[in-house]
N, C-alpha and C positions, 0 to 999 in steps of 0.2 A: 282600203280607204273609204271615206264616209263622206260622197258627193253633200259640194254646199247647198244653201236655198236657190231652186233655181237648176240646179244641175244634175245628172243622170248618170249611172254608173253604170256602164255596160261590160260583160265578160265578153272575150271574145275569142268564140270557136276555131273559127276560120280565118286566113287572111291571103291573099294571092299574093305571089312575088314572082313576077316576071320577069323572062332572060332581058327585057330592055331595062331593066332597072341595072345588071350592071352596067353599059354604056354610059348610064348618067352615072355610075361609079370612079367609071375610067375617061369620064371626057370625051367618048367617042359619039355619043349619040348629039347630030345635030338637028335632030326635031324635037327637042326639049334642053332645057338649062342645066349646066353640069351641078352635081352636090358634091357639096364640101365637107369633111369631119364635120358633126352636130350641127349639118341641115336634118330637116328632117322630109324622111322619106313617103311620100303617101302611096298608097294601097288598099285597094278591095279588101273587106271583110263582111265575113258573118257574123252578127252576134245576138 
């Protein structure tokens, strides 16, 4: 894709995914908000 005026398109190498991200998976984690099908999920990356 061909970022707009204004925007930056970065590849990205790396990304972390943590065993606490399933919790917010399953509803078990209660030191963060549970996600729902098409929340979207945030995460460290390299790029």
């Amino acid at each position: 894709p061909e970022p707009a005026e204004g925007e930056v398109l970065i590849h990205m190498s790396h990304i972390s995914l943590d065993p606490s991200m399933r919790g917010q998976m399953e509803n078990r984690a209660d030191y963060v908000a549970p996600l729902h099908i098409g929340d979207v999920m945030r995460a460290g990356g390299v790029g």
